[in-house]
C-alpha positions in Angstrom: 211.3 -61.7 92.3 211.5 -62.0 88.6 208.6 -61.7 86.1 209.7 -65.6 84.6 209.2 -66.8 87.9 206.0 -65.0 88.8 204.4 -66.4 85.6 205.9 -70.2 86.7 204.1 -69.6 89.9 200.7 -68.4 88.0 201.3 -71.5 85.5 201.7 -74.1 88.6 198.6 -72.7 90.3 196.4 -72.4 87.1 197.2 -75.9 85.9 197.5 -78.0 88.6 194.2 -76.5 91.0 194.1 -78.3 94.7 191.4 -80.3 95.4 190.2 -79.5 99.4 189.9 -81.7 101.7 191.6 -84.3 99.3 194.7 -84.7 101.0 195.0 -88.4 99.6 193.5 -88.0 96.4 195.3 -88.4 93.0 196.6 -85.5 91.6 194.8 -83.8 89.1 195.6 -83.7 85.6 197.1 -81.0 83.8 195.1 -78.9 81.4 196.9 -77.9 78.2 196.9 -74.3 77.3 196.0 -74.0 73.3 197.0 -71.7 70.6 194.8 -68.6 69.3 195.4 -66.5 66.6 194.4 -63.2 66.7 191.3 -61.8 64.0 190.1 -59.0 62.9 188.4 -57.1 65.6 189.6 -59.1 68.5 190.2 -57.2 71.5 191.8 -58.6 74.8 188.7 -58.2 76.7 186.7 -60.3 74.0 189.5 -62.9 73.7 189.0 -63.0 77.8 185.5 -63.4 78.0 185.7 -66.4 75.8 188.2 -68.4 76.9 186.3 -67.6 80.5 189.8 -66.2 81.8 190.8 -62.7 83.1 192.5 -60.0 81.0 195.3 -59.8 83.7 195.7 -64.1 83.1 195.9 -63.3 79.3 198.2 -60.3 80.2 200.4 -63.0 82.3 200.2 -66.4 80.4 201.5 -64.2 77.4 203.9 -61.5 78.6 202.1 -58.7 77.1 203.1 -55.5 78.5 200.8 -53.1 79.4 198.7 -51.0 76.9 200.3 -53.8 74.1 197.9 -53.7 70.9 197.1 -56.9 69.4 197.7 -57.9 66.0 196.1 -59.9 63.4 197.4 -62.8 62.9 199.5 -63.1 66.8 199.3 -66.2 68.3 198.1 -66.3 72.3 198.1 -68.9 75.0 194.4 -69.9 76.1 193.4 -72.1 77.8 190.9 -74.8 76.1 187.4 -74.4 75.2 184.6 -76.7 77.4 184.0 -78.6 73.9 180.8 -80.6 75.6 179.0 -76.4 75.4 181.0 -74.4 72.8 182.4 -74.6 69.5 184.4 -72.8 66.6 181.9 -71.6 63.8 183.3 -70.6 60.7 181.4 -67.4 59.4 180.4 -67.4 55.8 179.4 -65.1 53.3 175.6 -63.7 53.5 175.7 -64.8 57.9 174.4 -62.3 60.4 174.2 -62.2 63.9 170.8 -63.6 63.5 170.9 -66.1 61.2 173.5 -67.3 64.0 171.3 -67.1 66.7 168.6 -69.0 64.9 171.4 -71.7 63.7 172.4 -72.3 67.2 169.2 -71.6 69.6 170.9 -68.8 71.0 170.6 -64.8 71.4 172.5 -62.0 69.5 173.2 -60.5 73.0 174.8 -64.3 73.9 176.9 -64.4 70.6 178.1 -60.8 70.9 178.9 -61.9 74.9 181.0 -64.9 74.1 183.0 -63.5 71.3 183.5 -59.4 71.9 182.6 -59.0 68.4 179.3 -56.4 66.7 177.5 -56.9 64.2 178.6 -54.9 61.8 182.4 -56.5 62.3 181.3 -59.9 60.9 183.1 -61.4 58.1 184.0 -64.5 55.7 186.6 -66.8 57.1 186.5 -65.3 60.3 185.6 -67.9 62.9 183.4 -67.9 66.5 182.4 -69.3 69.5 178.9 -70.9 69.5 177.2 -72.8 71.9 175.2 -76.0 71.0 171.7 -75.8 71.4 170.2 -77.2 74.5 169.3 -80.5 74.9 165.4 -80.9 75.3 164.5 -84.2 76.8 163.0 -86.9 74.0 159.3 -87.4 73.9 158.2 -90.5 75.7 157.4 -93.2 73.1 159.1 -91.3 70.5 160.7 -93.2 67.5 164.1 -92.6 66.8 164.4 -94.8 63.3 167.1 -95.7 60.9 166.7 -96.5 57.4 168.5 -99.7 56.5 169.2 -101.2 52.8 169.2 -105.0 53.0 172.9 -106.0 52.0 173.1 -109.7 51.0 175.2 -111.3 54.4 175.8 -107.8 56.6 172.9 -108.2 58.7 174.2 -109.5 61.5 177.2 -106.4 60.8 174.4 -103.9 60.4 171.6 -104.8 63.0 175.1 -104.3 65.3 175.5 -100.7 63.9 172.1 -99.6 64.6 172.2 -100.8 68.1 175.5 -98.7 68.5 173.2 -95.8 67.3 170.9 -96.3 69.8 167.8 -96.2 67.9 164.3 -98.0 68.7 163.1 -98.4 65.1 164.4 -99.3 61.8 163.1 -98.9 58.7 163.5 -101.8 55.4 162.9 -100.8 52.0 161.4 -103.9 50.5 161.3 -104.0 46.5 158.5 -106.4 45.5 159.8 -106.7 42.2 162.8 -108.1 43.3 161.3 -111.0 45.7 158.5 -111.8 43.6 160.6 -111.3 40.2 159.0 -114.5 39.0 155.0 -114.8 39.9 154.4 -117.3 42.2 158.3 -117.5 43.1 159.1 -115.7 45.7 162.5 -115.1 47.3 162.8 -114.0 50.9 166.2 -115.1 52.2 167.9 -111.7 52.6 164.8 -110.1 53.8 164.6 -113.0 56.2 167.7 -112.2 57.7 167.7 -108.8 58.5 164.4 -109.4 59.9 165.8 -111.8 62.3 168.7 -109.5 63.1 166.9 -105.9 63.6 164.4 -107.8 65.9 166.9 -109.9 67.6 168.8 -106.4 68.6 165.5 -105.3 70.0 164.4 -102.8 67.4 160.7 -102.4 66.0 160.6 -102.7 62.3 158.9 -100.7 59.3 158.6 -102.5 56.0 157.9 -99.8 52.9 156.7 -101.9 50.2 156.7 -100.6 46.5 158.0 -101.5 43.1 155.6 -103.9 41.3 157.3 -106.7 38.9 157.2 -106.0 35.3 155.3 -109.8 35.3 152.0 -107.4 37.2 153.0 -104.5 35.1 152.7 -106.2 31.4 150.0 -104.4 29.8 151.7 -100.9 31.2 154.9 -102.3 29.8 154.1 -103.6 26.4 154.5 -100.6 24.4 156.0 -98.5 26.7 158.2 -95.8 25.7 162.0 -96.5 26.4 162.5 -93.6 28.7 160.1 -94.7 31.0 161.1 -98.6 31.6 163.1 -97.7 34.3 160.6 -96.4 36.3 158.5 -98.4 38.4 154.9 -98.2 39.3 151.9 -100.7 40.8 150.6 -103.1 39.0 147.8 -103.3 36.6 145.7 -106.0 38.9 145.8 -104.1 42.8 144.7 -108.2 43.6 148.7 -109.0 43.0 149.7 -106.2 45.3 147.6 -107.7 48.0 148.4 -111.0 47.6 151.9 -110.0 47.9 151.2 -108.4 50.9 149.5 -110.9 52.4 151.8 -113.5 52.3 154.8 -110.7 53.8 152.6 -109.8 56.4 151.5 -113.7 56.9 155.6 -114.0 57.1 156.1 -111.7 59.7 153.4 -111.2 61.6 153.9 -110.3 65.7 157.5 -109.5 64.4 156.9 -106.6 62.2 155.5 -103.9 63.9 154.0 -101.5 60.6 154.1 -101.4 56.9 154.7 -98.3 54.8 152.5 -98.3 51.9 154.1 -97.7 48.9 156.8 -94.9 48.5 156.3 -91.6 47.2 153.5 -92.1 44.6 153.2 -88.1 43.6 156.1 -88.7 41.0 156.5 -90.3 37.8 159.7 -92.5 39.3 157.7 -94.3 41.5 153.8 -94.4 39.9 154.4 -95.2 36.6 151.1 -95.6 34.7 150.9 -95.1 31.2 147.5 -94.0 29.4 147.4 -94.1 25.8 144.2 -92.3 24.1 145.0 -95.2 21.3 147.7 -98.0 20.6 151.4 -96.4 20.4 152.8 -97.1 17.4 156.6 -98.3 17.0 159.1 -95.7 15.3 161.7 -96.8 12.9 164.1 -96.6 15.8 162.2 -99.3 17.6 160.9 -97.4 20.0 157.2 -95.9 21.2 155.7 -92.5 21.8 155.2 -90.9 24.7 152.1 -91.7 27.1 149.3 -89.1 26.3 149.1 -89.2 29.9 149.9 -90.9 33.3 147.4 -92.2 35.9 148.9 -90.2 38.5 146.9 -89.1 41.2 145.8 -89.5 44.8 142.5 -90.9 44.0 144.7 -94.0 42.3 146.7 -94.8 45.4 143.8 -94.4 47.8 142.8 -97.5 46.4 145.8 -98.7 47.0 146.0 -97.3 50.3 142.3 -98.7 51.5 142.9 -102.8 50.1 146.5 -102.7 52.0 144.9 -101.9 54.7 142.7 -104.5 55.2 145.2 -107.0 53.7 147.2 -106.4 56.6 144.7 -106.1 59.2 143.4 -109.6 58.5 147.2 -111.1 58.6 148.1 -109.2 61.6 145.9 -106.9 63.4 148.6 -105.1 65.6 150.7 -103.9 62.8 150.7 -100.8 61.6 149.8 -99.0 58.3 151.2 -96.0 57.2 150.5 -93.7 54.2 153.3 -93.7 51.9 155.7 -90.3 51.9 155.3 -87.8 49.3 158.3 -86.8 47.5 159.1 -83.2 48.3 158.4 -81.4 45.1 156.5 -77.6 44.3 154.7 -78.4 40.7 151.7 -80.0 39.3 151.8 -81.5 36.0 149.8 -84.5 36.5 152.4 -86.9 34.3 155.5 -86.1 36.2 154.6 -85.1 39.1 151.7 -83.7 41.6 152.9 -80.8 44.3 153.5 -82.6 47.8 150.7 -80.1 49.6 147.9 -80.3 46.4 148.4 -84.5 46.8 148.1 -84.5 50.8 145.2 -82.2 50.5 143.5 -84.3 47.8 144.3 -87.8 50.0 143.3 -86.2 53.2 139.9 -85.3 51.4 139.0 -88.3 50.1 139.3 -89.8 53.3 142.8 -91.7 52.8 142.9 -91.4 57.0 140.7 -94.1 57.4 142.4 -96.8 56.2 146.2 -95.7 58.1 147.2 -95.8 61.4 149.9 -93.0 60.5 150.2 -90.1 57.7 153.9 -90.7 56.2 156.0 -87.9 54.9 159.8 -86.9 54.0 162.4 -84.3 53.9 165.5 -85.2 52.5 165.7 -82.7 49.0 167.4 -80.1 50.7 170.7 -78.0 52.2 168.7 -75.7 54.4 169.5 -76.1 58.5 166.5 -77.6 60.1 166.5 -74.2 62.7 166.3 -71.5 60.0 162.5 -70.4 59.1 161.1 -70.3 55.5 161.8 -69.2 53.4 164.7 -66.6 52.6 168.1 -67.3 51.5 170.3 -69.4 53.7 174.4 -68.2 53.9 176.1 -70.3 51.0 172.6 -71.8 49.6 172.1 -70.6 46.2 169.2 -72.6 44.9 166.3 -74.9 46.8 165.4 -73.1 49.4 162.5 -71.0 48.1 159.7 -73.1 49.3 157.9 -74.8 52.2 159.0 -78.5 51.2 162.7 -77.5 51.0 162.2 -75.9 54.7 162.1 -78.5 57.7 159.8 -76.5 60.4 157.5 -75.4 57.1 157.2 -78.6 55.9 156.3 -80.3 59.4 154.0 -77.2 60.1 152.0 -77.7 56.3 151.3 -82.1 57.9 150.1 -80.4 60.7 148.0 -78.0 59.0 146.8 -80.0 57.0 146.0 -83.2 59.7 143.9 -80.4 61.6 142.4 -78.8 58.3 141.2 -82.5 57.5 140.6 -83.2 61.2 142.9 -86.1 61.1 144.1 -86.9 64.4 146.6 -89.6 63.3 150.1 -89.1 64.2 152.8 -87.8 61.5 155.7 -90.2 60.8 158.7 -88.5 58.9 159.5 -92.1 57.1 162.7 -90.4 55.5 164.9 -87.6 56.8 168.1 -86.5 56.1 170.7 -84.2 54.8 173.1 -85.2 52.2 176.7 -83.7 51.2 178.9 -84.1 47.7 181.8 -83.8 50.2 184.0 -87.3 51.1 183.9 -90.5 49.5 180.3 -90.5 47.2 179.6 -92.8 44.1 179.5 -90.3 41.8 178.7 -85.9 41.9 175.6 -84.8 41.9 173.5 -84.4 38.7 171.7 -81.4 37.2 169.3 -80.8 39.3 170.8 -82.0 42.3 173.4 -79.0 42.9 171.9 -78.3 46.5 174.4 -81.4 48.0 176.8 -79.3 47.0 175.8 -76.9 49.7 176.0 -78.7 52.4 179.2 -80.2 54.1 179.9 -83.2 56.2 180.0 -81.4 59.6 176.7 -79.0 58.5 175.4 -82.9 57.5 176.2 -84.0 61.2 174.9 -80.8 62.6 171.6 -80.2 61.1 170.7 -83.9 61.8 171.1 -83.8 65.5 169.3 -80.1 65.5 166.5 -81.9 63.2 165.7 -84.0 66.1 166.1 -82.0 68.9 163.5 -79.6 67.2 161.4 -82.5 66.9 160.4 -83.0 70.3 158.9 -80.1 70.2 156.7 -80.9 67.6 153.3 -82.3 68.7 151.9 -84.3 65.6 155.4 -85.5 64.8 155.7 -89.4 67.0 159.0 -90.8 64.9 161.7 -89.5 62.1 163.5 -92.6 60.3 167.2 -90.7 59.1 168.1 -91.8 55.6 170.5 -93.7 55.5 172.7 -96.0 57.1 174.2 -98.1 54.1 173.2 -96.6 50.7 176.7 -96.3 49.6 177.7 -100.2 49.7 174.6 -101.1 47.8 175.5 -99.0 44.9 172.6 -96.4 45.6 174.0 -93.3 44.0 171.8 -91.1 44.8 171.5 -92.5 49.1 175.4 -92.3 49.0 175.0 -88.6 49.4 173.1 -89.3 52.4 174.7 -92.5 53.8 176.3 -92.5 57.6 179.1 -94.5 56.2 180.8 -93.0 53.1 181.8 -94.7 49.9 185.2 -96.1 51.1 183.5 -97.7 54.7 184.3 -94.6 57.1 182.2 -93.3 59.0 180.9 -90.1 58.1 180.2 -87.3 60.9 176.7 -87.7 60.9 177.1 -91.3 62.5 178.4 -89.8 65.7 176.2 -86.8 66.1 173.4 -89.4 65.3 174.5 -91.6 67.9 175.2 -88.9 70.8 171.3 -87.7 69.9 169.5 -88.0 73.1 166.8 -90.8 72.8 163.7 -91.6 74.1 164.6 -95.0 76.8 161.9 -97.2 75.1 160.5 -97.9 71.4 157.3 -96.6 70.6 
């Protein structure tokens, strides 16, 4: 009998496997064989062990002879990877074996199992077999959010997307200045609608309100240096802030389920207060000096914090109120910014808990992987990764630390989460200081999201993550571009689909 017909007869068998006792089933489909190329360090037995095959099938469904020595580069028949449990990794400079196993919940032992490979033969451009981590059931009552821009007539479209993703909550970022541009004139229509949608399609809803009208913020704005008009800030009179707020929560109330107070008010962008020791004088270019200093601090947004929350208890007293999320950043200057863990410390302590029904926070300044611990050097990070609040499990552990140090038992909501990537269709590149979306591509993007949450359920203060951001890219938001599930030119990025195949909890919180 000839060798050709021997490996016809292995082929037949292999492909076509008999299903017994099925005598009038249909036949089952053939599985294709698929191309390998030999690496570096590959041995037959390795090769073998991952393709779950036998050495004498390689030796067959490739005509080697006996004691044949493989070369880089040769191509092989394999049969195909079980893609729902393994996948290629591409090694990069500065990975180990236990980076790896940290990156994909798995052992050295299991890596060096699956691919025949030590530690010591590991190298650039060479690419593995990794498993995806293990999928650990979603908390009960857990909320799986996404973060939605209102888009003047896609609600309808967009409402449908977020059901697709098969989320329980969504989150609106609702610009005060731009329904209220006008006192007294107030403009809801858009608002309106994606209300109507989001809680048509069955999802709870979180409103973050911020950005005061330069009407409440006159006597801020009246000699205000030119740099810093494009910032915004509260307004001069807290009364307007809660009058606003009354009248939203009036609007929605029973149909919004919680209100974000505010968005990160630890940085200049967003708490813009001007203090001037005496009047700023105008320069010959027309402009003003500098602030001598900015009312920056957490003592100025506990007030804040403490009228919202009776505004909205009296309008509605089932919705929640949540803490606004610090913006991630390591200094204190008191004008620019205040360090996220000195500002939740300072809140926490002057009793900010009281008046919340939540502590709010956010991650979404870094290209770290969620799995890796803090704070060493990742494999192809070269900057932002150096601290707690550019590390996802340090930054979750410092809330918790600091909830028990305060003995706040409120939960933790992460009111903004994400990963974004300089890679596809953006707005624009990054800017100076933003080099770390460089470091992250659109498959880490979609990766480190879905190991983001499956880490979460394991996380006990941690009761809902809202991923930024669904649309940032077709409302002109440069800088949420990065971050956007659908890219610049309407596809759909990775992240959408690793988002959507995220195991979720089966009712809203």
């Amino acid at each position: 009998m000839s060798r050709a017909f021997i490996l016809w007869i292995l082929l037949f068998v292999w492909l076509f496997p008999a299903v017994a006792g099925a005598q009038d089933a249909e036949p089952a489909a053939p599985r294709e064989l698929i191309n390998y190329t030999v690496q570096y360090g590959d041995t037959l037995y390795g090769i073998a062990k991952r393709y779950a095959v036998s050495v004498d099938d390689l030796f067959s469904l490739n005509e080697l002879r006996e004691g044949a020595v493989l070369g880089v580069g040769e191509v092989l028949l394999v049969p195909p990877l079980d893609g729902s449990r393994f996948f290629q990794y591409e090694i990069k400079s500065g990975d180990t074996l236990y980076t790896l196993a940290r990156l994909f919940g798995t052992s050295q032992a299991e890596l060096i199992r699956l691919n025949g490979v030590a530690a010591e033969s590991l190298r650039a451009g060479q690419s593995i077999l990794v498993p995806h981590a293990p999928t650990i059931p979603p908390k009960p009552g857990f909320g799986f959010g996404i973060h939605i821009f209102v888009e003047s007539g896609a609600a309808d479209e967009l409402a449908e997307q977020a059901k697709q993703l098969g989320v329980n909550w969504a989150k609106i970022d609702v610009a005060w200045s731009q329904i209220e541009a006008e006192q007294g004139s107030a403009d809801y229509a858009d608002l309106d609608a994606f209300v109507k949608a989001l809680d048509a399609a069955g999802l709870k809803l979180l409103l973050t309100i911020f950005d005061a009208p330069n009407w409440s913020r006159a006597s801020y704005r009246e000699n205000m240096n030119s740099a810093l008009l494009a910032y915004g800030g509260p307004p001069a009179d807290l009364n307007d802030f809660a009058a606003f707020l009354a009248q939203t929560v009036a609007r929605y109330a029973d149909i919004v389920d919680a209100y974000e107070i505010w968005k990160a008010p630890n940085l200049l962008k967003y708490w813009n207060v001007p203090v001037y020791e005496q009047p700023p004088e105008e320069t010959a270019e027309g402009d003003y000096g500098l602030p001598d200093a900015i009312a920056l601090g957490s003592a100025h947004y506990a007030a804040m914090l403490e009228l919202a929350y009776d505004t909205v208890k009296t309008h509605d007293v089932d919705a929640q109120v949540i803490s606004a999320g610090l913006a991630p950043v390591g200094f204190t200057d008191n004008y620019n910014s205040i360090a996220t863990d000195v500002y939740l410390d300072e809140l926490l302590a002057a009793g900010a808990a009281d008046y919340a029904d939540g502590i709010g926070a956010i991650f979404s300044a870094s290209a770290v992987p969620p799995t890796l611990p803090c704070c060493g050097q990742p494999p192809g990070v070269e900057s932002h990764y150096e601290s707690f609040i550019q590390n996802y499990d340090g930054l979750m552990a410092h809330y918790a630390a600091a909830l028990d140090k305060h003995e706040v038992e409120l939960p933790l909501l992460l009111t903004q989460v994400g990963w974004g990537t300089a890679d596809g269709a953006n707005l624009a590149v990054p800017a100076t200081g933003f080099e770390w979306l460089n470091y992250t591509s659109q498959a880490e993007q979609a990766l480190y999201v879905r190991q983001a949450y499956h880490l979460a359920q394991e996380m006990d203060a941690l009761s809902a993550m809202f991923l930024y951001n669904l649309n940032g890219c077709a409302v002109g938001d440069v800088e949420a571009c990065f971050f956007s599930l659908v890219d610049a030119e309407g596809a759909r990025r990775p992240v959408f689909a690793a988002y959507e195949a995220a195991p979720k909890a089966a009712s809203p919180q």
